[in-house]
C-alpha positions as CSV (number, residue, x, y, z in Angstrom):
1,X,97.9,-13.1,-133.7
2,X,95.0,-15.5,-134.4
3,X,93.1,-14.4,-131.3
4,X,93.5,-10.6,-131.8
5,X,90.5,-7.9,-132.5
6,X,92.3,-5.6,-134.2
7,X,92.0,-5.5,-138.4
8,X,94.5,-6.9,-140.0
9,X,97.4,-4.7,-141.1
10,X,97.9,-4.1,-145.0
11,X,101.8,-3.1,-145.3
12,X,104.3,-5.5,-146.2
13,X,108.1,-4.2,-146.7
14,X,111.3,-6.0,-146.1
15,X,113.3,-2.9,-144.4
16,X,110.2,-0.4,-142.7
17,X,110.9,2.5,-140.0
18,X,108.2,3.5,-137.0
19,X,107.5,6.7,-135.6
20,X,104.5,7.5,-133.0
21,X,103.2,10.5,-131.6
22,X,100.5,10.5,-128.9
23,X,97.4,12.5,-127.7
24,X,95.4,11.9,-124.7
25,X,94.5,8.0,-124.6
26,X,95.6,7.2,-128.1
27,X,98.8,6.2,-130.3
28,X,99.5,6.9,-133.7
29,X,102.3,4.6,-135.4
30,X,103.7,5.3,-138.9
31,X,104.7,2.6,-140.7
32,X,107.2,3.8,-143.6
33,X,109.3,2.1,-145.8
34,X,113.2,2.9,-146.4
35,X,112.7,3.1,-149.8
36,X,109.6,4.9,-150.8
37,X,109.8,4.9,-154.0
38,X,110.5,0.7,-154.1
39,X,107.9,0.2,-151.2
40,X,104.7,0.3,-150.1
41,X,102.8,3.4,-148.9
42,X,102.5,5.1,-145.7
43,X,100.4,3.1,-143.3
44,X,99.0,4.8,-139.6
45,X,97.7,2.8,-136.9
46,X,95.7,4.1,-133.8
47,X,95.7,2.1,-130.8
48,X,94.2,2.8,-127.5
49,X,95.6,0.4,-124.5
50,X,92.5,-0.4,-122.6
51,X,93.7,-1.4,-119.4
52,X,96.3,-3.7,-120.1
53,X,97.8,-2.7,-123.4
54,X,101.5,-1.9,-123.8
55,X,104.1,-2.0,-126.3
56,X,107.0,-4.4,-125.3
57,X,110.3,-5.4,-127.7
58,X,111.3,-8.7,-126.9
59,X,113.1,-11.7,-128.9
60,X,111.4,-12.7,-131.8
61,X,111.9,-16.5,-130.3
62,X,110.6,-15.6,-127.1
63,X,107.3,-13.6,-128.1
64,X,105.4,-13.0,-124.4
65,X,102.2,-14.0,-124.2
66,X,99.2,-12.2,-125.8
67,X,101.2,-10.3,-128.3
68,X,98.4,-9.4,-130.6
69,X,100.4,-7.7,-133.2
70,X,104.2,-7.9,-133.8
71,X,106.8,-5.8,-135.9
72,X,110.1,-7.6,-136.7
73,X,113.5,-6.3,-136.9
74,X,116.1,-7.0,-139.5
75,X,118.7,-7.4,-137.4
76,X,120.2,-11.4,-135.9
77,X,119.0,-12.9,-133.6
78,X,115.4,-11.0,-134.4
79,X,113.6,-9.0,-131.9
80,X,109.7,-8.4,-131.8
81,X,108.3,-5.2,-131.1
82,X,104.5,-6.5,-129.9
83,X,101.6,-5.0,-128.9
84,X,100.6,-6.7,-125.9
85,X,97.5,-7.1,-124.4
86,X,96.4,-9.7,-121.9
87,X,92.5,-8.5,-121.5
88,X,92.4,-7.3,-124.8
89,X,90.4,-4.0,-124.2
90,X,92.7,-2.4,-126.1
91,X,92.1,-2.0,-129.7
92,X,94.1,-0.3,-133.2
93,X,92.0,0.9,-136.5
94,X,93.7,2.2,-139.9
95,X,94.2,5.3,-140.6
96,X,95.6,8.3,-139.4
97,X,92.0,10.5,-137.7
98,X,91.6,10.7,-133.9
99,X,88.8,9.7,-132.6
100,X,86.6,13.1,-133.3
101,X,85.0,13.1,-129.9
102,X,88.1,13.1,-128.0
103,X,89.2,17.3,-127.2
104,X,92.7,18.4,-126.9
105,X,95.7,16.6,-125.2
106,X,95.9,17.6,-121.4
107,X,99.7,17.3,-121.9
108,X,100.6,18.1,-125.7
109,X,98.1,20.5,-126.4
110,X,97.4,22.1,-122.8
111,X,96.5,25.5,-123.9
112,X,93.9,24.6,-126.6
113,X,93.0,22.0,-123.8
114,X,92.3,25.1,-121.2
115,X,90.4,26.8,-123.8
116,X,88.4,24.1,-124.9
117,X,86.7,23.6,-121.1
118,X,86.4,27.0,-120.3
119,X,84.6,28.1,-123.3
120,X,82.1,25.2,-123.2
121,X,80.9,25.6,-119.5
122,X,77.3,25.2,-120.6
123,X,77.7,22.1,-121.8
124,X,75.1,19.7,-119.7
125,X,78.2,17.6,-119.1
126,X,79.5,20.1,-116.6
127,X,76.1,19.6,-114.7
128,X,77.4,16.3,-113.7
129,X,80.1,16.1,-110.3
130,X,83.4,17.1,-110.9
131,X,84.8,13.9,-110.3
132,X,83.0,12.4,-113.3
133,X,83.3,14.9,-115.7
134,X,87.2,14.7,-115.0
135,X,86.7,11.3,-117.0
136,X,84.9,12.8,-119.8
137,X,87.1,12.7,-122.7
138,X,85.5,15.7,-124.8
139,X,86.9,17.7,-122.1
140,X,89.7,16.1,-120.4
141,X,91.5,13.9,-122.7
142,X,94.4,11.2,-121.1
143,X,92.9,11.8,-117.3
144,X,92.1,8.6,-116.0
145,X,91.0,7.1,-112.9
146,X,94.0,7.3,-110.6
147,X,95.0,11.0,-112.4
148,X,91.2,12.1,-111.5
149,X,92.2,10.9,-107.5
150,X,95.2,12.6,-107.3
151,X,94.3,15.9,-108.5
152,X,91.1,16.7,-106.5
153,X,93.0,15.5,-103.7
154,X,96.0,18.0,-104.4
155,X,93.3,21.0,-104.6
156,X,91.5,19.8,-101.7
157,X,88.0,19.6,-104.1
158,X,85.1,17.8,-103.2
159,X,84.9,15.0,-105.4
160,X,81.1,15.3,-106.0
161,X,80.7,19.0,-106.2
162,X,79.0,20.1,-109.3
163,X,81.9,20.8,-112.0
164,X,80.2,23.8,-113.5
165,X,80.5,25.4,-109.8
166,X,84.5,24.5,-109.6
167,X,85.0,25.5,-113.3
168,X,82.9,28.9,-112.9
169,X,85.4,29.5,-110.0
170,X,88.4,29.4,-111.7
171,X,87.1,31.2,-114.6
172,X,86.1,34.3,-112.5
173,X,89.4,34.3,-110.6
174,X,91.3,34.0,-113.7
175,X,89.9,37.3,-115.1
176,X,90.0,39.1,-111.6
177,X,94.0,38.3,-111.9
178,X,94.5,40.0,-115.5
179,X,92.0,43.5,-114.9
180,X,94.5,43.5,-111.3
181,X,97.7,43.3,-112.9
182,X,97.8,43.1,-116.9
183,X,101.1,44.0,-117.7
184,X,102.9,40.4,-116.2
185,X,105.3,39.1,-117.9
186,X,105.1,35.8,-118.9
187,X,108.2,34.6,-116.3
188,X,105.8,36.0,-113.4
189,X,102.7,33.8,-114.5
190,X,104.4,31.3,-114.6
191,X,105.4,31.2,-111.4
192,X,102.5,32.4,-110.0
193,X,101.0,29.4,-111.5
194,X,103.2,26.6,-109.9
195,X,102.9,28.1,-106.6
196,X,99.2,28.3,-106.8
197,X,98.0,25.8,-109.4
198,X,94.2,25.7,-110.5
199,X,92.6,22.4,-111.6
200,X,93.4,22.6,-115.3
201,X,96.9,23.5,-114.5
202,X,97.1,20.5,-112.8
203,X,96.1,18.5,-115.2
204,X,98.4,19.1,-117.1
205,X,101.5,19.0,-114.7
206,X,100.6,16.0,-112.5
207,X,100.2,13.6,-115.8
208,X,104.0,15.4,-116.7
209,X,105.5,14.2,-112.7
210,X,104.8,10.3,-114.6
211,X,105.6,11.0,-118.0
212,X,109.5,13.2,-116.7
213,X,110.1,10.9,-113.7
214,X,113.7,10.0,-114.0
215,X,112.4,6.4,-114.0
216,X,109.0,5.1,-116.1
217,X,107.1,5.0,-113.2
218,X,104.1,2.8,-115.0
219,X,106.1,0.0,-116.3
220,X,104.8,-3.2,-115.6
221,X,108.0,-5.2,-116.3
222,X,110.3,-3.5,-113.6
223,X,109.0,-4.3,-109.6
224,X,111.3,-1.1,-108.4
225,X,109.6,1.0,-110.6
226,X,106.0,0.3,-110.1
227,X,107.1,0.7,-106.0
228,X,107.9,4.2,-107.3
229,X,104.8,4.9,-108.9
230,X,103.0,3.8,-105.3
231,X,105.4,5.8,-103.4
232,X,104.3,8.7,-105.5
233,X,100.4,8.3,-105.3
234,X,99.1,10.4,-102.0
235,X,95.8,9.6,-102.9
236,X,94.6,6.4,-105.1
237,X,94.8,2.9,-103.3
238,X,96.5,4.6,-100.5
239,X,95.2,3.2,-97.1
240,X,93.6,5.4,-94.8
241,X,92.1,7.0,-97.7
242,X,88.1,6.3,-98.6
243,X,86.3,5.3,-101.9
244,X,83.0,5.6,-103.6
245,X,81.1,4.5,-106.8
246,X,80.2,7.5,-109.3
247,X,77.4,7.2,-111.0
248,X,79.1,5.8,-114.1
249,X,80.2,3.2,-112.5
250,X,84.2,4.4,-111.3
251,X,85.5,4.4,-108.2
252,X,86.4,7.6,-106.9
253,X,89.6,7.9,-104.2
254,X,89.5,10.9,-101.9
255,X,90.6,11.9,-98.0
256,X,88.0,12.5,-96.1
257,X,87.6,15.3,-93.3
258,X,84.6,16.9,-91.7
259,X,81.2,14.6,-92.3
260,X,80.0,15.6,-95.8
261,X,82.7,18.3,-96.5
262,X,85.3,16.6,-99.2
263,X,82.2,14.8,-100.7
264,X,80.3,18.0,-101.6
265,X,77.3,16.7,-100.3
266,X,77.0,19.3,-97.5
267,X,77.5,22.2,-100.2
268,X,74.5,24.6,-100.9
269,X,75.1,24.0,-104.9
270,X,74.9,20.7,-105.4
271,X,73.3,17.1,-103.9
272,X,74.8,13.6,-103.3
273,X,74.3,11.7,-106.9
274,X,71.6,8.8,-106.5
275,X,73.0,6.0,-104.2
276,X,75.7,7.9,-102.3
277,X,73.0,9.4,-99.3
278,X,75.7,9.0,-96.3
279,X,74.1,5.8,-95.1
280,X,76.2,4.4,-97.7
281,X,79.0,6.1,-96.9
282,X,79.4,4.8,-93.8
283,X,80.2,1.0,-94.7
284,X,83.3,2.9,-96.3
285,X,84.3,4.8,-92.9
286,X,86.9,3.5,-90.7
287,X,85.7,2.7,-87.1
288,X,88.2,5.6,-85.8
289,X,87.0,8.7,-87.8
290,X,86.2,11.6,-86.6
291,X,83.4,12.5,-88.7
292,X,81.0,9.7,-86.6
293,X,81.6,7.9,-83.9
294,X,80.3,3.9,-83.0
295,X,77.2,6.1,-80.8
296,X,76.1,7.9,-83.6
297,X,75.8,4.9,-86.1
298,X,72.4,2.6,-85.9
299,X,73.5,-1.2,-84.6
300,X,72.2,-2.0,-88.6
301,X,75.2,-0.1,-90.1
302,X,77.7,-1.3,-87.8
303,X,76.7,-4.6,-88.9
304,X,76.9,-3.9,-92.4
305,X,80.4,-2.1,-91.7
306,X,81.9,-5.0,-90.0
307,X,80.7,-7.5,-92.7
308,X,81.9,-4.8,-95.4
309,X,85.1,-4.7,-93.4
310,X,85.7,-8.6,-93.7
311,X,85.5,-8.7,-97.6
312,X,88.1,-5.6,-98.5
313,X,87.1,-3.9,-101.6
314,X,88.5,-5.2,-104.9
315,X,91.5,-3.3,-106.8
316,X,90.2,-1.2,-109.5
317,X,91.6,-3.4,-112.4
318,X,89.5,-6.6,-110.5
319,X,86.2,-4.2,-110.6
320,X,86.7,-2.4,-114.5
321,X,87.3,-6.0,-115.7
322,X,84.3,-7.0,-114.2
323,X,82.3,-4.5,-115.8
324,X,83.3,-5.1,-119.2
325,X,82.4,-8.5,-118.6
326,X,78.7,-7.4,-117.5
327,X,78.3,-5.3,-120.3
328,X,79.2,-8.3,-122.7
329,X,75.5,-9.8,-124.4
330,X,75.0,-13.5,-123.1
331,X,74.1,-15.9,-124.8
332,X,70.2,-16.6,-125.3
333,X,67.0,-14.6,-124.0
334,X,67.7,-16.0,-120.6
335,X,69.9,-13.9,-119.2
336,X,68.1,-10.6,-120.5
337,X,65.0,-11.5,-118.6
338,X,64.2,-10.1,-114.8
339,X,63.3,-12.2,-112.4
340,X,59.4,-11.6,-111.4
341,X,58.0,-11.5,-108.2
342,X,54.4,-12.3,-107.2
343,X,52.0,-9.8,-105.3
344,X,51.4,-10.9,-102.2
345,X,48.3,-11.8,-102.0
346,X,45.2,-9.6,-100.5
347,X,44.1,-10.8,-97.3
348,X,40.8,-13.1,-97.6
349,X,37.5,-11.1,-96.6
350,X,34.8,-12.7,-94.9
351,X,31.6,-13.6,-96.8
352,X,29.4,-11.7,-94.7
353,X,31.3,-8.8,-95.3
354,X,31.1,-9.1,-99.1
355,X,27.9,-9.3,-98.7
356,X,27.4,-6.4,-96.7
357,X,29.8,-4.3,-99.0
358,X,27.6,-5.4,-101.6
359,X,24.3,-4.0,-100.2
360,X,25.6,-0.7,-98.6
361,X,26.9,0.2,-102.3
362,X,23.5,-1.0,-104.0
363,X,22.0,1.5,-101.3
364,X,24.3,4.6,-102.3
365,X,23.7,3.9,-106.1
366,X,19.7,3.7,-105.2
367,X,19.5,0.4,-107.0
368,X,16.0,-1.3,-107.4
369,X,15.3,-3.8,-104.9
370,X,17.2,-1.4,-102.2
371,X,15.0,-0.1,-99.3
């Protein structure tokens, strides 16, 4: 479409196939003619969706709105396959290459995946919470915001404890279980993994509960099934639950319980990140919890609670958009500059006491003229 980002496609074949294959956050789509030896070459596309992307096949007379790249059947009346985007975050490059600094596919490639976090523990990026580093795509790649939510909750892990800490864990407990037993089969694993799962197991298997539901549970165009998807979340957007900004930016989704506990920040390893001290927390603490009660909060919080509680927080699609939109340059030098302040101004001093100030300190330098 005219108003698309993406390059402009160079394959042009009267009677084409498609075939995609997917890792983590990204889509590879094969164009390939009929006829190879008559048409064109092999062309591959990688897209990644952004927030709103999808792929949607629709009539060819009847294209919906923002479909910012369109492949056309052959058949009558002609359908669309489009690429559709209504924020356009989402994006597609030529070629066939993942993006290099994306790691293994928590769902297609689960084992390298496992092997690729637990041998790179001393990576600085594990020094960060565990709920941020569950975004980082080196490491975790197709976890996303409301995936990150649900998992930590399942495992009953503090969303800010350090990641390193969590991983370590796991990593110890793993090797305790093979010097105990070596000789299990691999039928016994497995089930003594899905009745005890450890965070990498899970994310591989809670992704797999969207992807295998017996209805697409993400799918924008079908009401039912999107009531699905929010009968299945336990965790993300669910009320009664709390949130937080990480440092990054993201807001995290968690359940609290005793004050500090599921937050990490009463943990000996690690300390609240900068601008989550608990005074903060409590504008996102229900009146009712147990954690702190109306006596134990100053009258300043309460009022910040109550005026927090009469503008509800924003969905998270309202609050990513509007951080891609303040990361956008403006226009001009205007709107780089800070707004500056003047010092207050120092308090005016008598003259007689200049004066006096004056001669004491002509008096300790033993000036001339000085008695």
């Amino acid at each position: 479409s005219a108003v698309g980002r993406g390059p402009e496609v160079p394959f042009r074949s009267e009677a084409y196939g498609i075939s995609a294959v997917a890792r983590g956050k990204e889509l590879r789509l094969t164009l390939s003619a009929l006829d190879p030896a008559a048409g064109p070459p092999a062309q591959d596309l990688v897209f990644r969706f952004g927030m709103s992307g999808s792929f949607r096949l629709s009539p060819a007379a009847e294209l919906p709105r923002h479909a910012h790249l369109r492949f056309l059947t052959r058949e009558s009346p002609q359908r669309a396959l489009c690429f559709v985007d209504p924020r356009r975050f989402g994006s597609w490059r030529l070629g066939d290459a993942w993006q290099p600094e994306r790691g293994p596919c928590v769902v297609s490639e689960y084992q390298a995946f496992r092997e690729n976090v637990l041998k790179n523990l001393d990576d600085r990026a594990f020094d960060k919470p565990i709920c941020e580093v569950l975004l980082n795509q080196k490491y975790f790649n197709g976890i996303g915001n409301y995936l990150r939510a649900e998992i930590l909750f399942r495992l009953k892990i503090p969303p800010f404890e350090k990641a390193r800490t969590v991983l370590e864990a796991l990593k110890e407990r793993e090797q305790e279980r093979r010097k105990k037993d070596p000789s299990l089969t691999l039928s016994k694993k497995v089930k003594l993994r899905q009745e005890n799962p450890d965070l990498l197991e899970l994310c591989h298997t809670v992704p797999m509960e969207v992807i295998m539901a017996e209805k697409p549970l993400l799918d924008p165009e079908h009401s039912d099934n999107y009531a699905a998807f929010k009968n299945w979340l336990r965790c993300y957007l669910v009320p009664g639950m709390s949130s937080l900004r990480d440092r990054s930016g993201r807001t995290i989704w968690f359940q609290v319980g005793a004050w500090g506990c599921s937050l990490g920040l009463g943990s000996p390893q690690t300390t609240p990140p900068r601008g989550h001290w608990p005074v903060f927390f409590l504008l996102r603490l229900p009146l009712h919890s147990p954690a702190l009660t109306p006596t134990q909060v100053s009258p300043r919080a309460l009022k910040q609670r109550r005026r927090a509680a009469g503008n509800p927080p924003k969905s998270e699609e309202e609050e990513e958009e509007k951080e891609e939109e303040a990361a956008r340059p403006g226009k001009g030098r205007a709107r780089g500059r800070r707004k500056v302040t003047a010092a207050p101004a120092s308090p005016e001093v008598p003259l007689s006491v200049r004066r006096s100030r004056r001669t004491s300190a002509r008096r300790d330098k033993g000036e001339p003229g000085s008695p």
